[in-house]
FINUVEX-556401 format. One record per residue (C-alpha): x, y, z. Coordinates in steps of 0.05 Angstrom, whole numbers, padded with zeros to 5 digits, always signed. Example, Ala and Ser with C-alpha at 12.3 -4.5 7.8 and 13.67 -1.06 7.14 Angstrom:
+00246-00090+00156;+00273-00021+00143;
REM end
This chain:
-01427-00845+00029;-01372-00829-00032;-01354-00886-00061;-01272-00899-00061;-01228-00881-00113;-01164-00927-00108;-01095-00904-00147;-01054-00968-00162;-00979-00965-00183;-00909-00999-00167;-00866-00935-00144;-00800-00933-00144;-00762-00901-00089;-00749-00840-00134;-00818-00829-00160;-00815-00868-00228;-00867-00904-00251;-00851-00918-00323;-00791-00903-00377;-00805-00901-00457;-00874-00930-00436;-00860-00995-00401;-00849-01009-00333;-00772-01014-00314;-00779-01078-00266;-00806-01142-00258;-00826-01166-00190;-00851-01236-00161;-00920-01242-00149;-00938-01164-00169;-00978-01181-00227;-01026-01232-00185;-01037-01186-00135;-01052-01127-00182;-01104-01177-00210;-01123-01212-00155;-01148-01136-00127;-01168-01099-00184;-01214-01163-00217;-01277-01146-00228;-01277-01064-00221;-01260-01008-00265;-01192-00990-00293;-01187-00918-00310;-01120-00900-00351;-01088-00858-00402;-01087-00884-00470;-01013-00892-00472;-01017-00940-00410;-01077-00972-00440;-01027-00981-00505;-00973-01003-00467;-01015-01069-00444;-01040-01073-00518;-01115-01099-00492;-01165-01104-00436;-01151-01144-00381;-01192-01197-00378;-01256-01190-00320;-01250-01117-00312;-01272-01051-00352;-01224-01010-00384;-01239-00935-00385;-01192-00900-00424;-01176-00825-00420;-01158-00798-00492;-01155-00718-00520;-01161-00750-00590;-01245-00750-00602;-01232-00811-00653;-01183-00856-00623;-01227-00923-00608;-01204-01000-00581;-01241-01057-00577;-01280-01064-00511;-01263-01001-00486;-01297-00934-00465;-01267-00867-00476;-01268-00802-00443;-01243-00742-00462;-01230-00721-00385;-01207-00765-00320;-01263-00729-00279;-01318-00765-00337;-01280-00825-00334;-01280-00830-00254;-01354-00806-00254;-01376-00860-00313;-01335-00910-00270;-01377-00892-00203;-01437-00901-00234;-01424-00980-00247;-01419-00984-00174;-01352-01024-00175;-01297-01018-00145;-01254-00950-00193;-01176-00963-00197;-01137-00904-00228;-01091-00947-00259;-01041-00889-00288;-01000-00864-00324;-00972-00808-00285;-01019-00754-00316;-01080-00794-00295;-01048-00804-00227;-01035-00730-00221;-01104-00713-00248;-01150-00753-00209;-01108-00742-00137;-01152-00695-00111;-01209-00756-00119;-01164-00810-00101;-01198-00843-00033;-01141-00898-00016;-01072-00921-00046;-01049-00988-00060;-00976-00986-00084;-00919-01032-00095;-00853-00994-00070;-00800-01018-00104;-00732-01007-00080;-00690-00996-00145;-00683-00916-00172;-00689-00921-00245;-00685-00872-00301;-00746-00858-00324;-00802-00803-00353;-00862-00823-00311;-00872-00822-00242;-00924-00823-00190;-00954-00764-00145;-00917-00747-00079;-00938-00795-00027;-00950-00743+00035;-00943-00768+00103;-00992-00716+00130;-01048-00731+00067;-01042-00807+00072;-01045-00868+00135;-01011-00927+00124;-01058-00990+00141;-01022-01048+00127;-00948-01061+00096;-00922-01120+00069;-00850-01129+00060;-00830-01170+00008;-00748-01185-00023;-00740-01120-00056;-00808-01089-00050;-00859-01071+00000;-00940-01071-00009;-00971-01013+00026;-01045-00994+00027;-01061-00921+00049;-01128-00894+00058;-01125-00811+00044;-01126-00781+00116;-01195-00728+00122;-01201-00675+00177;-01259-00665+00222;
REM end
């Protein structure tokens, strides 16, 4: 049995993820539930997103995908590739969250086993986005509309 590989993000309707390396919104109860799922697995993620937070999140491992061979954090583990990342994250046997930016998204798609993103309803300017969501590669399985947002869960669609 393959293990899952789940991509999280909050999406906005065009695509964008991120602008000047922050995200553009803030929405209620987004964080908690990014925590509340992710606690306890593997966070793989560029070194600008890992940057961007400033520090590991508390009761999860950070994996952090870098092409500079010396750049180091405190309780972190780098990779010079997403596939070694997603691989060293497999082998811990928790749950693996590609947790972005839009060059890990983009990198690891062709691994990614489910989806759990936050679409937000706002079209920002920005210079990161997220992967084409394809209705014929991904099944919704459960949507949550919130005021201004919707949490969706997809699980990649496979053929026979």
């Amino acid at each position: 049995m393959t293990q899952e590989i789940t991509a999280i993000a909050a999406v906005a309707t065009n695509g964008v993820i991120g602008v000047d390396n922050t995200i553009p919104w803030r929405l209620a109860g987004d964080f908690a539930r990014l925590k509340q799922l992710t606690m306890g697995g593997v966070l793989v993620m560029g070194r600008r997103t890992f940057e961007s937070i400033g520090r590991p999140l508390p009761g999860r491992e950070s994996f952090v995908v870098t092409r500079n061979p010396d750049w180091q954090a405190a309780g972190v583990r780098t990779f010079g590739d997403v596939d070694s990342a997603l691989d060293a994250a497999l082998a811990t046997g928790k749950a693996v969250w590609v947790f972005g930016g839009g060059e890990i998204y983009r990198q690891a798609w062709a691994r990614t086993t489910a989806l759990e993103i936050t679409h937000v309803e706002q079209s920002p300017a920005g210079d990161a986005t997220f992967p084409e969501i394809d209705p014929a590669e991904w099944r919704v399985v459960t949507r949550e509309n919130r005021e201004g947002f919707s949490w969706v869960s997809y699980v990649r669609v496979t053929s026979a």
